[in-house]
N, C-alpha and C positions, 0 to 999 in steps of 0.2 A: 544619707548624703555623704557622697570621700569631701573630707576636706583638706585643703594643701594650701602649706605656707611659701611664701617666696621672700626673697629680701633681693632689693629691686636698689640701683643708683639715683640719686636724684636725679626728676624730670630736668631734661637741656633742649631745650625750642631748638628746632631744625635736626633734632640726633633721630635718625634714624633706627639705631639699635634699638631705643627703647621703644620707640613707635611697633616696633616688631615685638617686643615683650607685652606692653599693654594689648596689643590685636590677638595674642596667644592666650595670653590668659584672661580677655575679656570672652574668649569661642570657649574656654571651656567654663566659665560659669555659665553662659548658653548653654553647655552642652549636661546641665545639671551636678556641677562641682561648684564647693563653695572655697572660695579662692581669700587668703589675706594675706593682704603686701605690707613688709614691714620695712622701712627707710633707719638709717641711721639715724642716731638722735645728733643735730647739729645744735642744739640750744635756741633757732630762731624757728622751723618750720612748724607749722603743726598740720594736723590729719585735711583741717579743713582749705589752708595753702596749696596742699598737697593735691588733694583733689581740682580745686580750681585749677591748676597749671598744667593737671594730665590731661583733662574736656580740653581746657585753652587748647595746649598741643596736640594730641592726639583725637582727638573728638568725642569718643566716650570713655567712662571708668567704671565696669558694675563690679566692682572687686572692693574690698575694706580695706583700709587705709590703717596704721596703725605708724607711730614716730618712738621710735625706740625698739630693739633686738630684746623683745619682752613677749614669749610667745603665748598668748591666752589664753590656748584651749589643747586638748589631746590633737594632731593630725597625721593623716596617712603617708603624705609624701612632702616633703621639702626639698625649692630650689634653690640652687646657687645661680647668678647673672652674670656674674662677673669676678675676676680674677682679685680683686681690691678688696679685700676682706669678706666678701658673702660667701668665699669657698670656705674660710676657715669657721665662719660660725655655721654652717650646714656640718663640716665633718663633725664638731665639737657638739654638735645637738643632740637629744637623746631620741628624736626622732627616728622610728625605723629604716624605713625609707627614702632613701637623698639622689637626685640626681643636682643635673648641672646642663643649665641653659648656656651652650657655647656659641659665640658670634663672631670671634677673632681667634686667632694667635695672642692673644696679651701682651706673653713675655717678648713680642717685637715692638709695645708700645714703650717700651725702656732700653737704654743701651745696656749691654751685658755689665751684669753686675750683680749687687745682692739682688734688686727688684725683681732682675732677670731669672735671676733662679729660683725666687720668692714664688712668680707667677709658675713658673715652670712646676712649682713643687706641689700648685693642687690639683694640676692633671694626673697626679698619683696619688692622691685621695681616696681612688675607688668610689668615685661618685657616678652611677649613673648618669653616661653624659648622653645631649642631643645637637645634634649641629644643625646652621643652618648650612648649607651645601653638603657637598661629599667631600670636597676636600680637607676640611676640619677634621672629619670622623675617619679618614684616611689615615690623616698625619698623628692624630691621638692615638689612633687603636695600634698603629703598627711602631710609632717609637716612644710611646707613654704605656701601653697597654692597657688604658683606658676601654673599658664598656662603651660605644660609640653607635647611637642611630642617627641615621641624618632628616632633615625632610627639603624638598626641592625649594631652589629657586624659584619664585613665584610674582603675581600681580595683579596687582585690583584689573581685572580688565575692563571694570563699568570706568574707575578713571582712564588708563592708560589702554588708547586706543589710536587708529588711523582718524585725523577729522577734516573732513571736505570743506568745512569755512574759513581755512589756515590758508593765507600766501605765504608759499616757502621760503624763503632767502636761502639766499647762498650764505649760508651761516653755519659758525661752529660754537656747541654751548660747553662749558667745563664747569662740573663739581668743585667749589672753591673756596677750601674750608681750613684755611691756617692754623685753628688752632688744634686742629688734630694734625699730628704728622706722620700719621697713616695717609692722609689725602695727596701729601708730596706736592702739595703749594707751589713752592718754590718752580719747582721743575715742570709743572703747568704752564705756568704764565712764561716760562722764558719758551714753551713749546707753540705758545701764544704770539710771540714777539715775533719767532722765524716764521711764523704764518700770515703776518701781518706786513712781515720785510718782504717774504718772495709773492705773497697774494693778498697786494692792499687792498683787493677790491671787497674782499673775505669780512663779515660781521662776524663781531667778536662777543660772545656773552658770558659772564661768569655767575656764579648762585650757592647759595647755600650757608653763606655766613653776614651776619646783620653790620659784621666790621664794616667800619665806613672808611673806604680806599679806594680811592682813583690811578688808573694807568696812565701813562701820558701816550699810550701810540694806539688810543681807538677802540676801548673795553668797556662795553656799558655795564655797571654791575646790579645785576635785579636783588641781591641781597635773598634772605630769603624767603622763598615764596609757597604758596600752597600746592598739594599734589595739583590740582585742574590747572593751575598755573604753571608746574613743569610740563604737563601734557601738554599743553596747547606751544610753549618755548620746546620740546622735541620736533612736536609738527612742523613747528616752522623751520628750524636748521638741515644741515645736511649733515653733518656730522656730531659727536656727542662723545666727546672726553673724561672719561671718569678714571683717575688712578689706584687702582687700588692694592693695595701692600703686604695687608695681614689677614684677607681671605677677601675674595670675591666682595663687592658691594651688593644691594640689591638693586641702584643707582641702574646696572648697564642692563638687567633685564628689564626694569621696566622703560626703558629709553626704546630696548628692542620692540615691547609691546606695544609704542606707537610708530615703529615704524623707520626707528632710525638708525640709522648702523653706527656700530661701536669701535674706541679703540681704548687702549687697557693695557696693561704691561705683562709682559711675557714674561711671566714668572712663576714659581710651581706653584702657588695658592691659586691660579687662577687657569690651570691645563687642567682641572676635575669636572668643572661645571659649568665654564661658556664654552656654547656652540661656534665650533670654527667657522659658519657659513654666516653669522651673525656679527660676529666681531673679528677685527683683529690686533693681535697681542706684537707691541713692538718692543724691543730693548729697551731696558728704561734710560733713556739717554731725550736732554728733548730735543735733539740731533732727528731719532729714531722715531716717534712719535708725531712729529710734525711729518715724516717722511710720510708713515700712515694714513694721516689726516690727509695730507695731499694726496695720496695715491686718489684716496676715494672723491674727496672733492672731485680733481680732474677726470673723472671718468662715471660720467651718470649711469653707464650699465652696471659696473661695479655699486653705485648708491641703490639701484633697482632690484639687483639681485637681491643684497643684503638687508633691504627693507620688505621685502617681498617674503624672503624665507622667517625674519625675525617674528614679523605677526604671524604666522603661520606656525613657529615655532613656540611663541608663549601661547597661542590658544591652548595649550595643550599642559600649560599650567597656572592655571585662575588662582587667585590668591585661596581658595578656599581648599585646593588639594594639598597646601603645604600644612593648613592648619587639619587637615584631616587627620595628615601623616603626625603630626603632631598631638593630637588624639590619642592616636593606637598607640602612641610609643607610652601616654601617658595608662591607659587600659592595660597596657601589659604589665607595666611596673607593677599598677597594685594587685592585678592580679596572679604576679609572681609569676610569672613566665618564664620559664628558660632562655636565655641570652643567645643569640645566633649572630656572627660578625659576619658582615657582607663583605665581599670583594667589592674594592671601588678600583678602575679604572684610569685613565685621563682619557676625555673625548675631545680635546683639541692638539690637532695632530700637523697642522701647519707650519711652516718655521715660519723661526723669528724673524721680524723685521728690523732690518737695519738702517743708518743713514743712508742717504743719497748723495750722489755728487752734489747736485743742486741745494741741498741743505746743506753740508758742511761746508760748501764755499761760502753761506752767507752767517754763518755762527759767530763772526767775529763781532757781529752784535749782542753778543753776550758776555765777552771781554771782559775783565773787572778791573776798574782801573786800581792803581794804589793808593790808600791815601794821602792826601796831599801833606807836603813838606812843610811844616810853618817855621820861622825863627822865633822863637820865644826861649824864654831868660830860665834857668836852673830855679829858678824860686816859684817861677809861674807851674812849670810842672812839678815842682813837691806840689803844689798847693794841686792841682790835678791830683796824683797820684795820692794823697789824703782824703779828696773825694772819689774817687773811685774803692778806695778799699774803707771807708764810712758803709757805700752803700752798700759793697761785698757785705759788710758784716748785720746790717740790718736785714740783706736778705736770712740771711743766713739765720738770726733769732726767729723769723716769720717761720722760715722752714722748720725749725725744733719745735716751734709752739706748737703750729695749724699741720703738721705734717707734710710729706712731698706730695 
C-alpha cells in the first residue's frame, strides 16, 4: 500500500478550501492509499478535537490525524496545502517525493512585502504542484516555472441541482465572508446597496460567515449554512454574487449547477475557467457589478439562457471527474512519469462590464462622510492619543508572540 503524508491548516467551519482537501484525500484512501495528515502543533488541539471538527465540518475523515510535524513512518509522496509554512517543511523533508496542493495565489492574501515574497518564494520550490482550475497552473508554470497539473472545476451534482419545490423570488444571494479579504466584503454589500436604491423590490441575501451583522437597508443574513441549504437559496434567487480575487471560487460553479447565473470580477484569475455563457465578469467596481446584476435581473431571457446552458454545462463535470483527475496526477507522481506542460488557454472571451448611467447616477449613496468635528480640550486628546498607541503597542507584543 503507497502511503502519503500531507500537512493540512486547521479545520475553519464554512472554509471551503479545506472541504476540498478533506474530499481529495478522503477518494484517495478509497482509492486504496493510506493517507496521514499532520496539523501544526498549537499546544491545545489534539488528534481526537481534530477529527471531531473535520466529520463536524466536512462530513467524513478516513485519513489519521496526527498534532505535531513528527512524521512516523517511511512515505512515498508528501503534500504541501498551503503557502504558510506546509511548503517550507515538505521542501525541508527527506521525503522523496513532494508535490503541492494549490488553491490560490497566496501571495495576494498579503500586501507586497516580505510575506509577499515569502509566499511567492515556494512556488520555486520545485514541488510538484496540482491546481484546482487552469488558471493557477497557467500562472505558476509560465512565471514561477513551477511543474503544474490542474484538475477541473467541479460539483456534487446529487446536491447542487435544478429543484421543482423552490418558489423563485426575484432575489439576489452573495458569498459574504469578511474575514477573508479575498471575498471583497466590502465592495459586495455596497454592490448590494445600489441594488437595493435602483431595485427595492429586489431580495437581498448574504451567506457564509457565522459574524453576527445586520444591514439597515433590507439584507437578511442566513450566516452560514449547509450545502442542501445553498442549493435550495441558488433555486430560489435570480442572481448569485460571488467575488472572487485570487483564483476562481468553487462558489460560482456550483451556483451554475443549480441553475443560476453568475456574476464575478473581470479579472485574469478568472478568464481560464468560467464559462462566458454562464457568467458574467464585470469591473470590479460595485458601480460595475450591480450594472451586471441588473442587466440580468431586468431581462428573464437573459436569466433563461444562462441558467439553461449553466446546468447543461456542469453536467459534464460531477464532482467525481475533478477527483479522478486528481488520481492520475497522484499515479503518475509515484509512478515517476515524465512531466508534460499543457497549454492552458482563457475561455472567457466577453468584455468587460462596466457601470451604467443608471448606476453611477445613483452611487452617491456610497459617499463617505467625514468624521465629525468635535471641540474637545488638548488634554482630552493626549489622553486619547495615549490610548490609542497603549493599544498599538499591545497589539503589536500579540503579533511577536502568536505570530502574523
Amino acid at each position: 500500500m503507497k502511503k502519503i503524508a500531507w500537512i493540512l491548516p486547521y479545520p475553519i467551519k464554512g472554509s471551503g478550501g479545506i472541504r476540498t482537501l478533506v474530499q481529495n484525500i478522503n477518494f484517495l484512501v478509497d482509492n486504496g492509499y493510506k493517507c496521514d495528515v499532520y496539523f501544526e502543533e498549537d499546544y491545545s488541539s489534539t488528534k481526537e478535537y481534530l477529527y471531531k471538527q473535520i466529520t463536524e465540518y466536512y462530513g467524513k475523515c478516513l485519513f489519521n490525524i496526527f498534532v505535531g510535524i513528527n512524521f512516523k513512518e517511511e512515505y512515498d509522496l508528501i503534500f504541501a496545502t498551503s503557502s504558510k509554512l506546509t511548503a517550507d517543511y515538505v521542501y525541508y523533508s527527506d521525503i522523496k517525493r513532494k508535490a503541492y496542493f494549490i488553491q490560490d495565489f497566496e501571495p495576494w492574501f498579503r500586501p507586497m512585502g516580505e510575506e509577499y515574497i515569502e509566499k511567492e518564494i515556494t512556488y520555486k520550490y520545485g514541488l510538484n504542484g496540482i491546481s484546482i482550475g487552469k488558471w493557477l497552473a497557467h500562472k505558476l508554470s509560465t512565471e514561477y516555472k513551477t511543474n503544474m497539473k490542474y484538475f477541473n472545476f467541479c460539483a456534487d451534482l446529487n446536491i447542487y441541482k435544478r429543484l421543482k419545490n423552490i418558489k423563485q423570488e426575484k432575489a439576489v444571494c452573495f458569498i459574504y465572508q469578511p474575514e477573508k479579504y479575498r471575498r471583497c466584503s466590502s465592495i459586495g454589500i455596497k454592490t448590494l446597496m445600489l441594488i437595493k436604491k435602483l431595485r427595492p423590490d429586489i431580495k437581498l441575501y448574504i451567506y457564509g460567515s457565522d459574524i453576527n451583522i445586520d444591514f439597515d437597508f433590507g439584507v437578511e443574513n442566513l450566516k452560514i449554512i449547509t450545502p442542501k441549504e445553498c442549493n435550495e437559496l441558488y433555486n430560489k434567487c435570480k442572481v448569485g454574487l460571488c467575488i472572487s480575487s485570487t483564483n476562481p471560487s468553487r462558489i460560482p460553479f456550483e451556483m451554475m449547477a443549480s441553475g443560476l447565473p453568475v456574476v464575478d470580477l473581470y479579472r485574469e484569475n478568472n478568464l481560464y475557467d468560467m464559462p462566458e455563457e454562464g457568467i458574467l465578469l464585470a469591473d470590479a467596481t460595485p458601480e460595475a457589478l450591480a450594472t451586471a446584476i441588473i442587466k440580468i435581473i431586468d431581462n428573464e431571457d437573459i436569466q433563461k439562457k444562462m441558467s439553461n446552458f449553466s446546468i447543461s454545462y456542469m453536467k459534464n463535470y460531477p464532482i467525481k471527474k475533478g477527483y479522478m483527475q486528481f488520481l492520475k496526477f497522484v499515479d503518475d507522481l509515484l509512478k515517476d512519469k515524465p512531466y508534460k506542460q499543457e497549454k492552458i488557454s482563457k475561455i472567457y472571451n466577453n468584455k468587460c462590464i462596466y457601470p451604467s448611467e443608471e448606476v453611477l447616477n445613483a452611487n452617491n449613496i456610497l459617499k463617505k462622510e467625514p468624521t465629525a468635528i468635535k471641540e474637545t480640550s488638548a488634554n482630552i486628546r493626549k489622553l486619547v492619543k495615549l490610548k490609542q498607541k497603549a493599544k498599538y503597542n499591545i497589539c503589536r507584543i500579540v503579533m511577536n508572540k502568536f505570530g502574523k
